[in-house]
Backbone as a printed PyTorch tensor [residue, N CA C, xyz], in Angstrom:
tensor([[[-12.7580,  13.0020,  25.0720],
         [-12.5480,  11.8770,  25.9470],
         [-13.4650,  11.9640,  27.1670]],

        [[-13.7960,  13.4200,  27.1330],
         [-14.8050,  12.8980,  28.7860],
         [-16.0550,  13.0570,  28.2100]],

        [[-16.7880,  12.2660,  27.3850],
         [-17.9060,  11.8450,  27.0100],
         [-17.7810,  10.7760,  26.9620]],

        [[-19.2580,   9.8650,  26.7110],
         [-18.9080,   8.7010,  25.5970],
         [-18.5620,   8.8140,  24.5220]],

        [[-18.2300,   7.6550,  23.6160],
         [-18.0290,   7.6600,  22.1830],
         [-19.0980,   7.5440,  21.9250]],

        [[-19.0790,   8.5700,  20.8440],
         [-21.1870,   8.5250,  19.9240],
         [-22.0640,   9.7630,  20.6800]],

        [[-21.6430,  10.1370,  21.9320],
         [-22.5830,  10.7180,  22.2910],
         [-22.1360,  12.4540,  21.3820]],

        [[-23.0610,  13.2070,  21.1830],
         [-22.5850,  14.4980,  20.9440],
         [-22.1530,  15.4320,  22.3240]],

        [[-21.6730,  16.1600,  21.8230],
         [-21.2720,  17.3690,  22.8910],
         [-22.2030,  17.8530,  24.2370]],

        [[-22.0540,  18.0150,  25.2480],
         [-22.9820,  18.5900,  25.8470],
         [-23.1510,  20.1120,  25.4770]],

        [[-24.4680,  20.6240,  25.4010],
         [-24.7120,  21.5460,  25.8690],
         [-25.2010,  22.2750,  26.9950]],

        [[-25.0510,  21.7270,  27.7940],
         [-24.8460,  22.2460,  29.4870],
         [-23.4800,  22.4440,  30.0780]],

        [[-23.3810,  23.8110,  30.6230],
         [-22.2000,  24.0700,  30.7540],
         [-21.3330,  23.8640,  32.0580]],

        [[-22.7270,  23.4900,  33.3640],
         [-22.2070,  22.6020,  34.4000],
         [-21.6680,  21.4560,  34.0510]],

        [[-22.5540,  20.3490,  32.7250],
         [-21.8720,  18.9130,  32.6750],
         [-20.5850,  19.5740,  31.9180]],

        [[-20.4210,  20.3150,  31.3500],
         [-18.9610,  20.4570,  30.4820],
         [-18.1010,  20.7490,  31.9640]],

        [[-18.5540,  21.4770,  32.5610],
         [-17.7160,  21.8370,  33.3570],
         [-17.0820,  20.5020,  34.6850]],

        [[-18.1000,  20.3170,  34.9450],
         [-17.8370,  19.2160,  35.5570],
         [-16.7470,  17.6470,  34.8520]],

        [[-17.0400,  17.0920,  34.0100],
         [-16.2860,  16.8990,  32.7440],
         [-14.5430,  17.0130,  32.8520]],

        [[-14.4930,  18.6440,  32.6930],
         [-13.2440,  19.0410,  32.5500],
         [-12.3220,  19.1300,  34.1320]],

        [[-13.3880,  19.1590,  35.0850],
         [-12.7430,  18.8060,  36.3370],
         [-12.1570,  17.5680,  36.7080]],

        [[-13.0010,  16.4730,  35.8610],
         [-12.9450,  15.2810,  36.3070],
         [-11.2970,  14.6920,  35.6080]],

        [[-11.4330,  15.5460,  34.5770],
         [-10.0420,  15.0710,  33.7270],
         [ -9.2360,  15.8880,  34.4410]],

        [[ -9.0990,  16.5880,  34.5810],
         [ -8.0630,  17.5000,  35.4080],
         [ -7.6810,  17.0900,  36.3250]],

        [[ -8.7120,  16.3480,  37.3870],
         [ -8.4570,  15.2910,  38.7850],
         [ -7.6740,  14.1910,  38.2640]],

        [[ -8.1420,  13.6300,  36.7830],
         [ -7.3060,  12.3580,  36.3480],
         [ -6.0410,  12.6110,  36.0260]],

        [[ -5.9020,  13.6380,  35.3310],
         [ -4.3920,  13.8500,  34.9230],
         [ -3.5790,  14.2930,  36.1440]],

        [[ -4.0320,  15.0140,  37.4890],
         [ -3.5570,  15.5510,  38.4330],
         [ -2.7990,  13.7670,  39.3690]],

        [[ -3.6520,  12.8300,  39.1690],
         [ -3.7690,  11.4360,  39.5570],
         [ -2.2380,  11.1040,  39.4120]],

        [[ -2.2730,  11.4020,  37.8990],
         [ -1.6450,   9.8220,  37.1590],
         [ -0.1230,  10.6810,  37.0050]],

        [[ -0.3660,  12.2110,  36.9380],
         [  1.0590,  13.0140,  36.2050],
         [  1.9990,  12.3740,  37.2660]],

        [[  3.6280,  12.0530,  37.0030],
         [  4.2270,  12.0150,  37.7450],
         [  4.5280,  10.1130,  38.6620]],

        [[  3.2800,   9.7370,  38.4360],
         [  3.3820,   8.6550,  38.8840],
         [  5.1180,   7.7270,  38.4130]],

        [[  5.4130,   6.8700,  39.8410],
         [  6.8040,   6.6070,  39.1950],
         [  6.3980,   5.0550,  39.2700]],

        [[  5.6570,   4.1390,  40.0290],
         [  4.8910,   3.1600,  40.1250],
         [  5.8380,   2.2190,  39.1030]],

        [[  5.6660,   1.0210,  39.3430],
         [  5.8450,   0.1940,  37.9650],
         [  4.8930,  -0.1290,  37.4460]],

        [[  4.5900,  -0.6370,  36.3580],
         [  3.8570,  -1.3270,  35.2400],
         [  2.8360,  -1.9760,  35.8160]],

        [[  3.0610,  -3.7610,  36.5420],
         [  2.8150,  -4.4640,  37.2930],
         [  1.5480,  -3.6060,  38.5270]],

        [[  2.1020,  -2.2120,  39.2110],
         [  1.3830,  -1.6470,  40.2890],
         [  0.4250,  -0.7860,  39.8370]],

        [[  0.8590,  -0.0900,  38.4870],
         [ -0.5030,   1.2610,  37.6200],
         [ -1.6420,   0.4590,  37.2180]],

        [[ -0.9110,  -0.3710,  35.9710],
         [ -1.6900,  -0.6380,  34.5650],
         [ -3.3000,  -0.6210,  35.0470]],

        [[ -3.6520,  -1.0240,  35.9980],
         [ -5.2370,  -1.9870,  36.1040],
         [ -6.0330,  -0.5420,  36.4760]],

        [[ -5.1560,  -0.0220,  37.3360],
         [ -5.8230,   1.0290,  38.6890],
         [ -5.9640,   2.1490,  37.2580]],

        [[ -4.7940,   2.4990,  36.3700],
         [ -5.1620,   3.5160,  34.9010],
         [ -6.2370,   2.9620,  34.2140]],

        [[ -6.2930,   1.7510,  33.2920],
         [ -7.6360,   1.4440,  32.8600],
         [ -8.7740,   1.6110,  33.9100]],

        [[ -9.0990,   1.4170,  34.8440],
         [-10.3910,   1.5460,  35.7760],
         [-10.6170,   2.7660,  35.7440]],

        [[ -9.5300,   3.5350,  36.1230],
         [ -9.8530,   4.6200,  36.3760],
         [ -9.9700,   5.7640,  34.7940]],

        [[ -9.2050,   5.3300,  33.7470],
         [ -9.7920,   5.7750,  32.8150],
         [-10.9660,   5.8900,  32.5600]],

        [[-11.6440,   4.4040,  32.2540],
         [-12.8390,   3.5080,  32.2810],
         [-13.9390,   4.6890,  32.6310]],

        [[-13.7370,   5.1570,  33.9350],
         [-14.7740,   5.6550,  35.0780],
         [-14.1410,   7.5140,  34.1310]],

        [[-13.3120,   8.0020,  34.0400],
         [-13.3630,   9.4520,  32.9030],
         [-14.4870,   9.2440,  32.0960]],

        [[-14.3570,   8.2520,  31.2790],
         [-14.9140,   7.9200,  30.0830],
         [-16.3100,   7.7360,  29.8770]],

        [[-16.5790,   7.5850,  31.3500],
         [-17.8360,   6.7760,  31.2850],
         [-18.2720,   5.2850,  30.2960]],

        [[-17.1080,   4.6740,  30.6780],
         [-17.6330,   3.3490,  29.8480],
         [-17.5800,   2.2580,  31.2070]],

        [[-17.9160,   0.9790,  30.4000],
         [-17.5020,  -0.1120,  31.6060],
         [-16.6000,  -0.4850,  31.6050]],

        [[-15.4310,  -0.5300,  33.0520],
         [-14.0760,  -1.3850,  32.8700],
         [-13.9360,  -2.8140,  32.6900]],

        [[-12.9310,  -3.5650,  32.7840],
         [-13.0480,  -4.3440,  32.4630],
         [-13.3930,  -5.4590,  33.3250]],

        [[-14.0710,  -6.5580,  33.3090],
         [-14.5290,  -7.7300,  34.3750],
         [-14.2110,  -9.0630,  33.4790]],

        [[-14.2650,  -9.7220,  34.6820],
         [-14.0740, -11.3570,  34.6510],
         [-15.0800, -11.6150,  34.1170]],

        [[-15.6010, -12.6170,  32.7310],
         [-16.4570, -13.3820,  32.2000],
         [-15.7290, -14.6060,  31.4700]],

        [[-17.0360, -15.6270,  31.6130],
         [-16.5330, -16.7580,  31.4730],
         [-15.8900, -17.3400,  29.6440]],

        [[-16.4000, -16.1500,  29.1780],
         [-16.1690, -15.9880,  27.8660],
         [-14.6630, -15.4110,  27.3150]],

        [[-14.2050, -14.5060,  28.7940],
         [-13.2700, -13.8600,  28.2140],
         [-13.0520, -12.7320,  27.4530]],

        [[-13.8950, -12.0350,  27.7020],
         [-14.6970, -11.4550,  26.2480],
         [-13.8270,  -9.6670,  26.3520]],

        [[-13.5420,  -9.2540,  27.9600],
         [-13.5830,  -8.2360,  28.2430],
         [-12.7680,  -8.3960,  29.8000]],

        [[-11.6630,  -8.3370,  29.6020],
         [-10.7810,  -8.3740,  31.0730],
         [ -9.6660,  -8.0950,  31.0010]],

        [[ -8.8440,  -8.0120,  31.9310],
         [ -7.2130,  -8.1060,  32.4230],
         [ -6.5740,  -8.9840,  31.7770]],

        [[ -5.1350,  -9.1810,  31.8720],
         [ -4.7310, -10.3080,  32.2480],
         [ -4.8940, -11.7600,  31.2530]],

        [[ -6.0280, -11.4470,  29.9200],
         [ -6.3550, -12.1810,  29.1100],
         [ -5.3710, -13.6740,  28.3530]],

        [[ -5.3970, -14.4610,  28.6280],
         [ -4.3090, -15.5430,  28.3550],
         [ -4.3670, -16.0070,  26.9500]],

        [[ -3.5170, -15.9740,  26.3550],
         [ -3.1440, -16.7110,  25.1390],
         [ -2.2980, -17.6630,  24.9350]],

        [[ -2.3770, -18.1090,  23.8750],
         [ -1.1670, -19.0000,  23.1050],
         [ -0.7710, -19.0540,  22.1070]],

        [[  0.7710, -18.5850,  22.2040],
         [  1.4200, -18.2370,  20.7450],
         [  1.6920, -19.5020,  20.1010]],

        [[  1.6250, -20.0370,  18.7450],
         [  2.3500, -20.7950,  18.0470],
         [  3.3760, -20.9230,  17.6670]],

        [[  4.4930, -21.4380,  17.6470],
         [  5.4800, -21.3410,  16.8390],
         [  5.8760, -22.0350,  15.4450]],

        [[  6.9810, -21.6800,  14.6470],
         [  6.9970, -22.4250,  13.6900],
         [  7.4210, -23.6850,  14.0030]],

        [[  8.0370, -24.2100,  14.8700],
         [  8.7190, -25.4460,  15.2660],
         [  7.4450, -26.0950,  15.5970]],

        [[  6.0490, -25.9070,  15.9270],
         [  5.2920, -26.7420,  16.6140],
         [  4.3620, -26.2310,  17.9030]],

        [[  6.2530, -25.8700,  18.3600],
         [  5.8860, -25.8670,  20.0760],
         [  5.0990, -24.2700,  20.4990]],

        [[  4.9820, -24.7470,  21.4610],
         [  3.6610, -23.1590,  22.4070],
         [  4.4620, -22.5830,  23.7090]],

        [[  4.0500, -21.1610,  23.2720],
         [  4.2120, -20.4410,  24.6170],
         [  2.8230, -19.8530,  24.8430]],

        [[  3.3170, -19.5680,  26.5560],
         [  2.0650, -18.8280,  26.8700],
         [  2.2350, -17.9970,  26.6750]],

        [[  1.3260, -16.5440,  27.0990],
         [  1.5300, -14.8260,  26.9060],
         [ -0.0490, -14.4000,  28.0100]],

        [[  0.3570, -13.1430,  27.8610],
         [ -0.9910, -12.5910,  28.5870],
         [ -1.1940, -11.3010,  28.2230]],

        [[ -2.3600, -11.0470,  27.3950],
         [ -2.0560,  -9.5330,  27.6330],
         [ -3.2750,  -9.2410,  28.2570]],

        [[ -2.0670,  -7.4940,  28.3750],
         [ -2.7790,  -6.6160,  29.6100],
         [ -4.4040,  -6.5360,  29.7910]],

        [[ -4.3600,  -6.1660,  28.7430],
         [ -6.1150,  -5.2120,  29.2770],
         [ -6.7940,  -5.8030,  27.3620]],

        [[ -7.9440,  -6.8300,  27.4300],
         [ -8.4840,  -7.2780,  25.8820],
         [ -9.5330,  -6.6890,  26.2550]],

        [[-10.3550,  -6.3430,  25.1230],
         [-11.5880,  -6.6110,  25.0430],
         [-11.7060,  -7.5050,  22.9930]],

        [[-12.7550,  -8.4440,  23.5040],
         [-13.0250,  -8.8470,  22.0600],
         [-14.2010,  -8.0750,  20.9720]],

        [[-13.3550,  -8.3690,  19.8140],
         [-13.8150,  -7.5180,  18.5610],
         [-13.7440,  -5.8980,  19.1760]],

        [[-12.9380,  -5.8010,  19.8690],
         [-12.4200,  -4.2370,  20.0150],
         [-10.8150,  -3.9430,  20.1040]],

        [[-10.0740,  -4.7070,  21.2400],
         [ -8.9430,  -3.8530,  21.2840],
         [ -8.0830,  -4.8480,  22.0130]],

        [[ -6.4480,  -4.6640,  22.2280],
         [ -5.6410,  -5.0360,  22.5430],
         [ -4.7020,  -4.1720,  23.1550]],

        [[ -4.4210,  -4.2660,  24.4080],
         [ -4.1910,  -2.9060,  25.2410],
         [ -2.6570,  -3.3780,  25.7820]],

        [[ -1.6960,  -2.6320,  26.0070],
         [ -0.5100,  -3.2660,  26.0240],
         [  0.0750,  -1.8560,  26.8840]],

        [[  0.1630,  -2.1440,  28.0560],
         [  0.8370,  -1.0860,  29.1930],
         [  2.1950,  -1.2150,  29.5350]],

        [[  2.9290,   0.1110,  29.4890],
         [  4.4260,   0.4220,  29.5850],
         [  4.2720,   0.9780,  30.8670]],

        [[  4.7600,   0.9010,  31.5680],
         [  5.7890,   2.1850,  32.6480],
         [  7.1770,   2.0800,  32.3620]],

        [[  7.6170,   3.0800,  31.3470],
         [  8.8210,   3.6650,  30.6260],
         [  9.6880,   4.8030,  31.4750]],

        [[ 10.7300,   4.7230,  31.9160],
         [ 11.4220,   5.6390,  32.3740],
         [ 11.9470,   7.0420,  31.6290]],

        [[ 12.3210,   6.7580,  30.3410],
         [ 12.2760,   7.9370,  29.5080],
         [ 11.3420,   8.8690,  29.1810]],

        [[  9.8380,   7.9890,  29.6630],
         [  8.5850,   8.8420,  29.2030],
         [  8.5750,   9.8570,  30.9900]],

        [[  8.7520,   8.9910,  31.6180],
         [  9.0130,  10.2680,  33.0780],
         [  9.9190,  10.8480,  33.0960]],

        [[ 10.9610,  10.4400,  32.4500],
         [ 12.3610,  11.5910,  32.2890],
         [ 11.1900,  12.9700,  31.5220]],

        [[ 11.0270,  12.7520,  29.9210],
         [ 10.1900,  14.0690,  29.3500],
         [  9.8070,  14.1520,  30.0770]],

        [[  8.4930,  13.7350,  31.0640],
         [  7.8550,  14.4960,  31.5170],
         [  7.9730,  15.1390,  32.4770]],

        [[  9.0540,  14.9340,  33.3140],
         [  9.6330,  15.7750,  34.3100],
         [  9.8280,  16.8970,  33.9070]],

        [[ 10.9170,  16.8640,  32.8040],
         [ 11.8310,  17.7470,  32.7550],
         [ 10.8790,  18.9060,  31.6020]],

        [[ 10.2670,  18.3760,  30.9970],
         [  9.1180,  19.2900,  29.9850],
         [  9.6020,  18.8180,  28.6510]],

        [[ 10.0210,  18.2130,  28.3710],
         [ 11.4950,  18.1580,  27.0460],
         [ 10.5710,  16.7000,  26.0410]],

        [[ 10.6690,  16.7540,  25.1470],
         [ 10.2330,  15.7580,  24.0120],
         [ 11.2350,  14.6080,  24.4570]],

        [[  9.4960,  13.6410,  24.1390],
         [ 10.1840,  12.5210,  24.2760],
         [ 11.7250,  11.9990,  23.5720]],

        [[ 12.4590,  11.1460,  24.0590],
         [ 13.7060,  10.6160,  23.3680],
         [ 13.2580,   9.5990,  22.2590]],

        [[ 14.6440,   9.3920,  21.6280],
         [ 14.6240,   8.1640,  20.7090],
         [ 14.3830,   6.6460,  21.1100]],

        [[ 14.9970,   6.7010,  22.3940],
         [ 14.5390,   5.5490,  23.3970],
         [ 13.5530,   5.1540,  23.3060]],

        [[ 12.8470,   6.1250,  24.1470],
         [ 11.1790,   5.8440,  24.6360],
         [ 10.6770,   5.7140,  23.2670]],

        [[ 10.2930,   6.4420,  21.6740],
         [ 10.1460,   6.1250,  20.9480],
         [ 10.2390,   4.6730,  20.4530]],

        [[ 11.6670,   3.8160,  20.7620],
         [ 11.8900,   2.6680,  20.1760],
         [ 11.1840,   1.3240,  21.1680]],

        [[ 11.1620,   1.9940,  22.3390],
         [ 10.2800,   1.3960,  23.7070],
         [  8.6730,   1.5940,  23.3500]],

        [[  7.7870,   2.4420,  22.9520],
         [  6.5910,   1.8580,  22.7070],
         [  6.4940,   1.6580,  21.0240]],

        [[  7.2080,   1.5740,  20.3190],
         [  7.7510,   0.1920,  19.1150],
         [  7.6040,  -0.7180,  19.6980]],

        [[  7.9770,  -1.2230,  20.0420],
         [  8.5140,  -2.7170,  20.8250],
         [  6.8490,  -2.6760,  21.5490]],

        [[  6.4520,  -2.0390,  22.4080],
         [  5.2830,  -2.4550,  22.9970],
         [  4.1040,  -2.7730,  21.8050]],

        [[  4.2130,  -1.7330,  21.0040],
         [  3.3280,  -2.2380,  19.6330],
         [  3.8930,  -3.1490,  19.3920]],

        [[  4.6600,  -3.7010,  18.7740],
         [  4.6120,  -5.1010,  18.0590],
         [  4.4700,  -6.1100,  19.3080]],

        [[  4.6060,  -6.4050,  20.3720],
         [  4.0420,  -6.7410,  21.6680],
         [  3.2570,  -7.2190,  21.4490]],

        [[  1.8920,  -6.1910,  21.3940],
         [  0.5680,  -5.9270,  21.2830],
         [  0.2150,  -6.4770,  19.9810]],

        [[  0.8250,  -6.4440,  19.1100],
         [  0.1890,  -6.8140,  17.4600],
         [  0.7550,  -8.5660,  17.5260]],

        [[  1.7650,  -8.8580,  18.0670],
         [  1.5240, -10.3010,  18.3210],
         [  0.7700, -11.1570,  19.2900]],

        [[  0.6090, -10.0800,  20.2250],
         [ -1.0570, -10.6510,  21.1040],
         [ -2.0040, -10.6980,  20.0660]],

        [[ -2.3930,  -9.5750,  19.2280],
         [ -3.7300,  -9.8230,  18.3610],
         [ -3.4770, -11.0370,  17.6720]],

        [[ -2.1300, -11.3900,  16.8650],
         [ -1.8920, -12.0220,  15.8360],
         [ -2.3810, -13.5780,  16.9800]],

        [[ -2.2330, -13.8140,  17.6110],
         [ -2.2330, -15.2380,  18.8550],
         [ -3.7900, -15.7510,  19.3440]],

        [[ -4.4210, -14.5140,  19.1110],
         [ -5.7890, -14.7500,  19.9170],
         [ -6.7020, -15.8550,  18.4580]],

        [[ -7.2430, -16.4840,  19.1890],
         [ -8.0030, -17.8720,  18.7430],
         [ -8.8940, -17.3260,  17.2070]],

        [[ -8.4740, -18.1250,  16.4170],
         [ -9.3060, -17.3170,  15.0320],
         [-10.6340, -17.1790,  15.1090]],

        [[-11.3550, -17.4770,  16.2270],
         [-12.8130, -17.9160,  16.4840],
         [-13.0940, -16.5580,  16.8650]],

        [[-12.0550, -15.8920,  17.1760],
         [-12.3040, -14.6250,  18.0000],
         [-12.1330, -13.2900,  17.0290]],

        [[-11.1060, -13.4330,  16.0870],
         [-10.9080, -12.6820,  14.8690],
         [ -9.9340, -11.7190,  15.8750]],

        [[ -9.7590, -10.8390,  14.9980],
         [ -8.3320,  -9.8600,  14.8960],
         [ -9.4130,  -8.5840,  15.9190]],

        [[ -8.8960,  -7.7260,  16.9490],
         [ -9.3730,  -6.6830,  17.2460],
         [ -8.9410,  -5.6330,  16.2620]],

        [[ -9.9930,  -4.4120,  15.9080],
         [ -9.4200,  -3.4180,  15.2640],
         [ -8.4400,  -2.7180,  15.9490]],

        [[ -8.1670,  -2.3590,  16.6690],
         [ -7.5530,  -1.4270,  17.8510],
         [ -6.3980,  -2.1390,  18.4130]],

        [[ -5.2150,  -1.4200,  18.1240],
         [ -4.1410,  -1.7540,  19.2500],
         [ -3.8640,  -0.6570,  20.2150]],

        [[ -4.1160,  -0.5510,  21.3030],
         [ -3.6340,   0.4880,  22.6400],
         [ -2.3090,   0.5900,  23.1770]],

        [[ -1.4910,   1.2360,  23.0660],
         [ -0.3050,   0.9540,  23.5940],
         [ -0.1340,   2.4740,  24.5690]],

        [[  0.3020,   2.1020,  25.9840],
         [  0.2510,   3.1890,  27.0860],
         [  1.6000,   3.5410,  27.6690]],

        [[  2.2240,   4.1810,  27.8340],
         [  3.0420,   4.7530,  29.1880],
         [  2.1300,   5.1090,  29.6770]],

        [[  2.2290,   4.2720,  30.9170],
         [  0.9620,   4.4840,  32.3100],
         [  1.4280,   5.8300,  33.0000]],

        [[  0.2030,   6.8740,  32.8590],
         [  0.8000,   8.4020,  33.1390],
         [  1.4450,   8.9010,  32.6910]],

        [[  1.6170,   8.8320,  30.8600],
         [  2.4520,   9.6790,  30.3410],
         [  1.8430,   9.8110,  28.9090]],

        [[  1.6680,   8.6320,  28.2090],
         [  1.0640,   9.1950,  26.5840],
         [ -0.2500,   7.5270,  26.3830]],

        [[ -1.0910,   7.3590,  25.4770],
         [ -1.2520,   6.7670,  24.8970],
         [ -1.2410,   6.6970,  23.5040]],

        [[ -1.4190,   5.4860,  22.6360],
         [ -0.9080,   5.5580,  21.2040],
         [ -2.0510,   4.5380,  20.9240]],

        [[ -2.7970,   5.3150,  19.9950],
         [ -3.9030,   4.5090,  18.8110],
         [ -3.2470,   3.2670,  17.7780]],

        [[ -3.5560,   2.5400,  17.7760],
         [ -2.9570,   1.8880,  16.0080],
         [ -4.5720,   1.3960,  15.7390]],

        [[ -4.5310,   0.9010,  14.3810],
         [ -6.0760,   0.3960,  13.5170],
         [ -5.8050,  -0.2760,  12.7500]],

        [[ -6.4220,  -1.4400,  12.4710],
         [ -6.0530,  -2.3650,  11.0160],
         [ -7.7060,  -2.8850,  11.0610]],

        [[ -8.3040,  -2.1730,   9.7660],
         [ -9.9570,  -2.0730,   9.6880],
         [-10.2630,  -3.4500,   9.1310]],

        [[ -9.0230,  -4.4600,   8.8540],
         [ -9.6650,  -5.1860,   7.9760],
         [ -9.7600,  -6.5280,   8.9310]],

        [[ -9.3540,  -6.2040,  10.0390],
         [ -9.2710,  -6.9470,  10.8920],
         [ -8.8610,  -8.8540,  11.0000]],

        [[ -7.4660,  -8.6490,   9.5490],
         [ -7.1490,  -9.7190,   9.3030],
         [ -5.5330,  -9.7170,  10.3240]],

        [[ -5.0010,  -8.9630,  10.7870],
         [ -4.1770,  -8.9380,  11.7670],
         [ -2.4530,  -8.4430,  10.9340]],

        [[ -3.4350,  -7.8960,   9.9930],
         [ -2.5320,  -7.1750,   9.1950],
         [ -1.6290,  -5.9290,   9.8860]],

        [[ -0.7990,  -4.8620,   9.3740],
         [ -0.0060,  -4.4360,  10.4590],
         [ -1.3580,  -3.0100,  10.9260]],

        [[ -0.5400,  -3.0330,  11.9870],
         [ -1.7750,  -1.9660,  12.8780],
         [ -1.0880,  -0.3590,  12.2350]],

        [[ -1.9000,   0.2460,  11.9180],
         [ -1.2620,   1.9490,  11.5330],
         [ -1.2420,   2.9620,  12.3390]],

        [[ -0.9290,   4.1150,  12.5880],
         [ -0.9410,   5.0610,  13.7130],
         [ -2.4730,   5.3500,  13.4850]],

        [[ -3.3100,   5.6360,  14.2450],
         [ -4.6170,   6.0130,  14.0560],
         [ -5.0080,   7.0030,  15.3140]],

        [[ -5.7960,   8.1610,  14.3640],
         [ -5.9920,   8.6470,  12.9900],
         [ -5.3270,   8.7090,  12.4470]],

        [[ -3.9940,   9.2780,  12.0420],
         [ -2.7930,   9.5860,  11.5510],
         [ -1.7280,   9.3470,  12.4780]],

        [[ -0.7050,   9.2380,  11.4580],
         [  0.6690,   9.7650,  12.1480],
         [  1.3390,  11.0410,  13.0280]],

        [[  0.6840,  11.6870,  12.7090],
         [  0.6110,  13.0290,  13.6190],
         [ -0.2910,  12.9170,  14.7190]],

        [[ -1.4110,  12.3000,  15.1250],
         [ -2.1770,  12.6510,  15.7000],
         [ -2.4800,  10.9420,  16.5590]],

        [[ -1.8190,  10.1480,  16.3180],
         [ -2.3860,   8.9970,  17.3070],
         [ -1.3320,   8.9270,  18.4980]],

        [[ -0.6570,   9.6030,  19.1190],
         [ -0.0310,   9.8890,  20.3340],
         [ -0.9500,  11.0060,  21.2840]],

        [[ -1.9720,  10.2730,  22.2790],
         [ -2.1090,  11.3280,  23.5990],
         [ -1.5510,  11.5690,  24.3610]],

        [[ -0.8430,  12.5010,  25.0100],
         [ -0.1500,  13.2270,  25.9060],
         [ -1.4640,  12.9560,  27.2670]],

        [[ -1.0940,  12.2700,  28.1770],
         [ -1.6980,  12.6820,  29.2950],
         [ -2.6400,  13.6580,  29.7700]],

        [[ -1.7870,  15.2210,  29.8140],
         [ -2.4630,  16.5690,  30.0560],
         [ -3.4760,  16.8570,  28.3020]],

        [[ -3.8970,  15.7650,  27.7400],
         [ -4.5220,  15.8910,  26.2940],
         [ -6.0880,  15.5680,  26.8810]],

        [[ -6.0130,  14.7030,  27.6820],
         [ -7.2900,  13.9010,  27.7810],
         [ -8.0870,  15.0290,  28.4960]],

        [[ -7.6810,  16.6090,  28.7830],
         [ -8.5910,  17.7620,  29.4600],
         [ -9.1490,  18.5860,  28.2640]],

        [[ -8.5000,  18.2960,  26.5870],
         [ -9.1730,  18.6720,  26.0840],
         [-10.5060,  17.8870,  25.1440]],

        [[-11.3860,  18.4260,  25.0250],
         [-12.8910,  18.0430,  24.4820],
         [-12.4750,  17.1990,  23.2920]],

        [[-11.8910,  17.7890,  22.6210],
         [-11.5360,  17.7610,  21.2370],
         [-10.9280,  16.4190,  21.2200]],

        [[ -9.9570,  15.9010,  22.1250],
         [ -9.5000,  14.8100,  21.9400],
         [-10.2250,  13.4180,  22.4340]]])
C-alpha cells in the first residue's frame, strides 16, 4: 500500500523506510478516531490518497472522480429516489464509508470484530452494490466495491465482468478485510 499500484518494490532502503513511517503516521492518525462518518470519510480518502501516492478525489464536470457523487435509483413502481455515494471514481470503484461503533469497540478492546459489525459492513456492501447497480449505463458497472470503517478495517469486493453482478470478497474470502495497523505492511 505505500507504493503505487504497478510500481515494483523499492530498492532503496531510505524510500522503504520512509514509506513505512509514513504509514505508521497514518495509522497513528486514524487509530482510535471516534469522529462520525459525515466528519472522517473525506479527510481518510485524502489522506489515504496522499499514503498511496495516487490522486484524491476532485470536482470535474464529468463526474468522473469525486465525493459525494449523485445518483438516481429507479424503482419498480416508476418513481425515483435520489442517493449519493461517498467517494466514485468511474470505471474503477464505488467507495461506501462506515463509522461503526462495534468496529471501535474491537478495536479498543483488542478483541475480534462482533457479529454486529460483521452484519453492519453487509449492509454497507449491498449499499455500495446498489450505488453501482444506479449509476447511468453510459457509465457501466465499476469493478471495485470499497467498503470502510473509517479507522478501523477496509473491505475489497470485485465483479470483473462489470455487469453489476454480485461483488465477491476480493482477493479472497480470507484476505479482502484490511485491518488499519495492515496498511504498515509492504505486502498488503
Amino acid at each position: 500500500m505505500m507504493r503505487r499500484m504497478g510500481d515494483t518494490a523499492s530498492t532503496n532502503p531510505a524510500a522503504n523506510d520512509a514509506a513505512t513511517a509514513a504509514a505508521h503516521d497514518f495509522i497513528a492518525r486514524w487509530r482510535g478516531v471516534t469522529a462520525s462518518e459525515l466528519s472522517t470519510s473525506q479527510s481518510f480518502v485524502i489522506q489515504l490518497c496522499e499514503l498511496l501516492g495516487v490522486q484524491p478525489p476532485h470536482p470535474t464536470p464529468e463526474q468522473s472522480y469525486m465525493f459525494e457523487r449523485p445518483i438516481t435509483f429507479t424503482h419498480g413502481d416508476g418513481s425515483t429516489s435520489a442517493g449519493r455515494i461517498d467517494c466514485y471514481r468511474r470505471g474503477h470503484f464505488v467507495w461506501e464509508s462506515k463509522k461503526l461503533k462495534a468496529g471501535q469497540q474491537a478495536q479498543a478492546s483488542g478483541t475480534a470484530p462482533t457479529r454486529a459489525f460483521d452484519d453492519a459492513l453487509l449492509r454497507a456492501r449491498t449499499q455500495a452494490e446498489n450505488y453501482a447497480r444506479a449509476l447511468p449505463a453510459t457509465e457501466g458497472r465499476p469493478p471495485f466495491v470499497v467498503v470502510v470503517d473509517v479507522g478501523h478495517v477496509i473491505e475489497l469486493y470485485a465483479e470483473f465482468t462489470r455487469s453489476g453482478a454480485t461483488y465477491t470478497p476480493f482477493p479472497d474470502p480470507r484476505s479482502h478485510r484490511i485491518r488499519l495497523e495492515q496498511l504498515a505492511d509492504p505486502a498488503i
